[in-house]
Backbone as a chain_set.jsonl record, in Angstrom:
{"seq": "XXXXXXXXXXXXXXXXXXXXXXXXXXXXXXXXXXXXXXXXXXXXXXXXXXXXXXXXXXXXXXXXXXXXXXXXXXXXXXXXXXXXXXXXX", "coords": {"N": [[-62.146, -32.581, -61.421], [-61.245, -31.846, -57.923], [-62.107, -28.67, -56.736], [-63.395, -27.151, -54.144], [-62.059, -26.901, -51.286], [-59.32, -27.207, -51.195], [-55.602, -26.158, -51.528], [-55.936, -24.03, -53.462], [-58.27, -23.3, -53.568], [-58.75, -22.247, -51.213], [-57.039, -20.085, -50.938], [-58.355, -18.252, -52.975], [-60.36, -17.787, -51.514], [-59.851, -15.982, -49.514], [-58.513, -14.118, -50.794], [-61.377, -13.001, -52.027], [-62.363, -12.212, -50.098], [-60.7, -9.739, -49.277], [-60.81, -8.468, -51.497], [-63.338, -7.96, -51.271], [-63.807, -5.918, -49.321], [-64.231, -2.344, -49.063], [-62.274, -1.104, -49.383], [-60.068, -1.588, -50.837], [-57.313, -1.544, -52.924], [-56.552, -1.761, -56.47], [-54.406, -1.049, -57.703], [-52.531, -0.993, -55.928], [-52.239, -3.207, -54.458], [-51.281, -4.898, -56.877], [-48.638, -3.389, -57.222], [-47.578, -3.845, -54.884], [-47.071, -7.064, -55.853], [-44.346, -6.838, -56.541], [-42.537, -7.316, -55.034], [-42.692, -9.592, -54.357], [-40.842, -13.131, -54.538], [-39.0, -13.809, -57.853], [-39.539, -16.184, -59.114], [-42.369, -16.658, -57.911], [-43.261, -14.397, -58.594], [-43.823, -14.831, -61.528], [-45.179, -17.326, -61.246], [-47.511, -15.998, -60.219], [-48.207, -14.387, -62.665], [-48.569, -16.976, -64.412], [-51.453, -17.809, -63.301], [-52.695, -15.903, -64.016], [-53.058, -15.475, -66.085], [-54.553, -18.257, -66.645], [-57.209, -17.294, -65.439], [-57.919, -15.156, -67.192], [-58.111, -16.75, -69.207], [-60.302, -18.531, -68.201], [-62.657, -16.646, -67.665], [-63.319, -15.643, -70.374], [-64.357, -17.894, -71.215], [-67.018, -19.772, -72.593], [-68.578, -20.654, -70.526], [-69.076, -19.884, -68.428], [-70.379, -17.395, -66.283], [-71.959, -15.022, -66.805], [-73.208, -11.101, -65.924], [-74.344, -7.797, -65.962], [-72.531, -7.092, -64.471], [-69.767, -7.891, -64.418], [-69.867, -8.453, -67.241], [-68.084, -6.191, -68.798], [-65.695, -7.338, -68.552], [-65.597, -9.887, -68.868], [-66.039, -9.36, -71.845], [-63.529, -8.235, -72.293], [-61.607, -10.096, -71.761], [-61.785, -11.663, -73.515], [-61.504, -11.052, -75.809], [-58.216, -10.392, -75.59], [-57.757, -13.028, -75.533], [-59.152, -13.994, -78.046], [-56.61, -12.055, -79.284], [-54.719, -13.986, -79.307], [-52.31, -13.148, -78.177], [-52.336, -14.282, -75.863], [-51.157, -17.084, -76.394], [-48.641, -17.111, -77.385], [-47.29, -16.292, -75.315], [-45.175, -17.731, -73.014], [-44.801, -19.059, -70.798], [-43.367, -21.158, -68.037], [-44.236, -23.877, -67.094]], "CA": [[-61.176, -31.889, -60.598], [-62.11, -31.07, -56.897], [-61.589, -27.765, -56.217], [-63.588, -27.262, -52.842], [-61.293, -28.059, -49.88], [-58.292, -27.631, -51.91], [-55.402, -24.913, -50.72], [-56.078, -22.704, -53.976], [-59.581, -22.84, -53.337], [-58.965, -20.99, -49.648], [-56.57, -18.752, -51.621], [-58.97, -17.769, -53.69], [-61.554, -17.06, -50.631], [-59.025, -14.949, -48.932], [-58.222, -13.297, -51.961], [-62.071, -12.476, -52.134], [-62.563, -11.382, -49.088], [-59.89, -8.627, -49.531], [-61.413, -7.739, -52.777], [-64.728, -7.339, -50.562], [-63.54, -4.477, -48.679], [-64.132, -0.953, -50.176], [-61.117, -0.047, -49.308], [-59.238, -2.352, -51.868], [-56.555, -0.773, -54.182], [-55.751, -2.524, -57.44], [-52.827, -0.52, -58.071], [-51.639, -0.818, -54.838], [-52.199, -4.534, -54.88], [-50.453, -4.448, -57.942], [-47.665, -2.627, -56.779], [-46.817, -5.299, -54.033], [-46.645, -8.025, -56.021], [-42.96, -6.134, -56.654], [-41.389, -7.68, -53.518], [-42.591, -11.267, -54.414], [-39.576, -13.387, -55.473], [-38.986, -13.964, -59.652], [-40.208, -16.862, -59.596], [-43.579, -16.542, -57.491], [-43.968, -13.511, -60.133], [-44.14, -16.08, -62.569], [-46.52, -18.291, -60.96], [-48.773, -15.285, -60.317], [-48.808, -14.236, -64.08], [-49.539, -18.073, -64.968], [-52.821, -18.03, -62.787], [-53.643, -14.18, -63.913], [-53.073, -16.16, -67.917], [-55.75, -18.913, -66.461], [-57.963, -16.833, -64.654], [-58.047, -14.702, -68.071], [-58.764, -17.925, -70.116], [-61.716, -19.104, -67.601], [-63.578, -15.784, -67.664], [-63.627, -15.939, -71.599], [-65.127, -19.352, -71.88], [-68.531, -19.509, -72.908], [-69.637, -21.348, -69.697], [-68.206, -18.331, -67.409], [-71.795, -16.605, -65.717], [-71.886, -13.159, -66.745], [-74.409, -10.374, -66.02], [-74.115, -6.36, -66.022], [-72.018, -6.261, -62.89], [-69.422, -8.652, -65.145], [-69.989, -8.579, -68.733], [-67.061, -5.755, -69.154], [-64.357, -8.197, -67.732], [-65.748, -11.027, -69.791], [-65.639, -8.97, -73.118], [-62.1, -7.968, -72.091], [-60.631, -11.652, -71.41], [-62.385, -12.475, -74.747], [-60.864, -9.636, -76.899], [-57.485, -10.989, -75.009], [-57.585, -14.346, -75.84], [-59.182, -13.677, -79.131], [-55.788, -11.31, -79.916], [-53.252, -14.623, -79.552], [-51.273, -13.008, -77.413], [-51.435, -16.009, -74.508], [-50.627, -18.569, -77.308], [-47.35, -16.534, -77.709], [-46.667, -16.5, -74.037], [-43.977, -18.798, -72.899], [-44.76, -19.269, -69.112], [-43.109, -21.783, -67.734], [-45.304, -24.739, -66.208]], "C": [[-61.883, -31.4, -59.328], [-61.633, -29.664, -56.573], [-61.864, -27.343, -54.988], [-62.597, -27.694, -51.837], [-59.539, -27.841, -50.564], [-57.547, -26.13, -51.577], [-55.529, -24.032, -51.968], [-57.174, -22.125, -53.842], [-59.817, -21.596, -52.157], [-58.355, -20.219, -50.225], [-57.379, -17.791, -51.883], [-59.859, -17.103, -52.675], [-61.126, -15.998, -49.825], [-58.934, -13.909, -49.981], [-59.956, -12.183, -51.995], [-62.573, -11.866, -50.931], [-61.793, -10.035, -48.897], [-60.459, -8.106, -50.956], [-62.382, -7.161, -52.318], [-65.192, -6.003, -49.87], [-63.413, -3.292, -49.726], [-63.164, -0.217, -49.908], [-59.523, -0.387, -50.278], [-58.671, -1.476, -52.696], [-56.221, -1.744, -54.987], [-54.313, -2.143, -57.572], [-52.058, -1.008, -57.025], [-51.232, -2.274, -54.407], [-50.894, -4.712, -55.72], [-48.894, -4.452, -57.962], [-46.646, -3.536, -55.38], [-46.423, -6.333, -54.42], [-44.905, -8.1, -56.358], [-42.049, -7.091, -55.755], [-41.399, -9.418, -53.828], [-41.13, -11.789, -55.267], [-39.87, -13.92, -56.602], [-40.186, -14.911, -59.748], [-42.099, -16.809, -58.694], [-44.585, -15.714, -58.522], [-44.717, -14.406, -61.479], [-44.694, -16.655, -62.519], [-47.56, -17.776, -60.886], [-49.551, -14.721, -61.871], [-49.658, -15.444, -64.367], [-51.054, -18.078, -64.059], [-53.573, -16.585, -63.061], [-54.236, -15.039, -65.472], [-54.468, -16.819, -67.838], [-56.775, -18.225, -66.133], [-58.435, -15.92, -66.259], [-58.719, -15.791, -69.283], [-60.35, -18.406, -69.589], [-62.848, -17.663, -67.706], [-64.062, -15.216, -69.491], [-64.122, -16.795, -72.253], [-66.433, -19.066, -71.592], [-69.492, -20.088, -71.416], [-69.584, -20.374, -68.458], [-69.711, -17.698, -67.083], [-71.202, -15.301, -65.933], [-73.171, -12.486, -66.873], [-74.133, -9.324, -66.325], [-72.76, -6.421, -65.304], [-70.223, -6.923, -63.942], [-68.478, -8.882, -66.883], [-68.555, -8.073, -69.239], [-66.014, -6.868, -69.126], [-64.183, -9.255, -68.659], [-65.218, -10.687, -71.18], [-64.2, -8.398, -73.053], [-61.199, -9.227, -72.383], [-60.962, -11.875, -72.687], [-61.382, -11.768, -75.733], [-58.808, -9.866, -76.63], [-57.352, -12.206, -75.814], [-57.847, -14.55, -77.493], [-57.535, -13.04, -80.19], [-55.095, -12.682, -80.296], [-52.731, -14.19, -78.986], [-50.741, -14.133, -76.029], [-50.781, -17.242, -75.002], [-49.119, -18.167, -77.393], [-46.566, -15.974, -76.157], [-46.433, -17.483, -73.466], [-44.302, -19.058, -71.556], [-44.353, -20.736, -68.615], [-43.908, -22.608, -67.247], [-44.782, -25.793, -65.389]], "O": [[-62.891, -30.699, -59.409], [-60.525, -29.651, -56.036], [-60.856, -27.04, -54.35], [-62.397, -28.892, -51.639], [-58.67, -28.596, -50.129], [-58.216, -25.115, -51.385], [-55.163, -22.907, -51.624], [-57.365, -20.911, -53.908], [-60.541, -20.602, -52.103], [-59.004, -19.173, -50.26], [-57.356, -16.688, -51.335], [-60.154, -15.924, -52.869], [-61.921, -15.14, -49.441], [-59.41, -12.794, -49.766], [-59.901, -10.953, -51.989], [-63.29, -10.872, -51.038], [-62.419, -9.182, -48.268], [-60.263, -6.906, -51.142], [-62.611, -5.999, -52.654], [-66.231, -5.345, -49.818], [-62.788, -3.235, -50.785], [-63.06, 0.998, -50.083], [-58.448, 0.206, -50.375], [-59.375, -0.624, -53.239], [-55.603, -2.687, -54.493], [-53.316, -2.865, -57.54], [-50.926, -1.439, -57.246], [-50.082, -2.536, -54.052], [-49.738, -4.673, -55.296], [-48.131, -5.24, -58.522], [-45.445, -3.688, -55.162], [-45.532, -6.89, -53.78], [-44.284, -9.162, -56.419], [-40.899, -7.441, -56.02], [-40.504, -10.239, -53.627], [-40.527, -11.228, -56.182], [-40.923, -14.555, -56.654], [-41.314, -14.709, -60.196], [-42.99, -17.055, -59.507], [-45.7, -15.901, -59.009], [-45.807, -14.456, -62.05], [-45.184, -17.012, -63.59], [-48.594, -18.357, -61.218], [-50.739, -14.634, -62.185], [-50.876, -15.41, -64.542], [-51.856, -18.694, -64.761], [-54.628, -16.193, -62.565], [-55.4, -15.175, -65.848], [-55.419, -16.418, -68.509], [-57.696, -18.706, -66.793], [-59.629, -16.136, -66.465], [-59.653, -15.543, -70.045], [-61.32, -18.594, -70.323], [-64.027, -17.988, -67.851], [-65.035, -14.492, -69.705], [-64.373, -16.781, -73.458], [-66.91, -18.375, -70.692], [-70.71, -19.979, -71.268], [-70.429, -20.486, -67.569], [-70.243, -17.512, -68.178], [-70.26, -14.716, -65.398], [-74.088, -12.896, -67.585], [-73.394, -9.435, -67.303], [-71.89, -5.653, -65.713], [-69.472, -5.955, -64.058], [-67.388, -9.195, -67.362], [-67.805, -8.825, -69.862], [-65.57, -7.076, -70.255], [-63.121, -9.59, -69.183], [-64.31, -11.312, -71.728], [-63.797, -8.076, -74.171], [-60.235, -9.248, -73.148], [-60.053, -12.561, -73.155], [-60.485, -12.384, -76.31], [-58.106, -9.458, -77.555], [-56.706, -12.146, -76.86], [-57.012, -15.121, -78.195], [-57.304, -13.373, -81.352], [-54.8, -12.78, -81.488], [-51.87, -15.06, -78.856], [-49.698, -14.541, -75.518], [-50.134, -18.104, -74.407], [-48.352, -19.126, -77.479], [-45.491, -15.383, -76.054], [-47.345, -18.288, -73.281], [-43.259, -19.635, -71.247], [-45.214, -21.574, -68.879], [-44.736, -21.91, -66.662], [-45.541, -26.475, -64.7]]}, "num_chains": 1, "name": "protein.A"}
């Protein structure tokens, strides 16, 4: 799969560049995705679902800075609860 060059890839770099700033709110983040329409909602869960699956796989780089997030997605995925989520594809 290429991902380089590809438009989720720039998503994603935009995305981190706004994460970069110390002035970032999750909540507030969060709190916007409100306005997006139904279905976009829906597309953003399915890539929160993936993004939750990839940081629980064993090949995922984790250090200190990390680790929490990892043992979170794991403990997650571990429950079954994404197997029992219906998300449209």
């Amino acid at each position: 799969m290429v991902i380089e060059g590809s438009r989720e890839y720039k998503a994603a770099q935009e995305l981190e560049r706004a994460l970069n700033d110390y002035g970032w709110n999750p909540k507030r983040f969060a709190e916007s995705t409100r306005y997006y329409h139904r279905t976009l909602q829906q597309e953003l869960m399915k890539t929160i679902v993936e993004i939750i699956r990839m940081v629980d796989s064993k090949d995922y780089g984790t250090d200190l800075r990390n680790q929490t997030s990892h043992e979170l997605c794991k403990r997650i995925v571990d429950s079954g609860v994404l197997d029992e989520a219906h998300l449209l594809g």
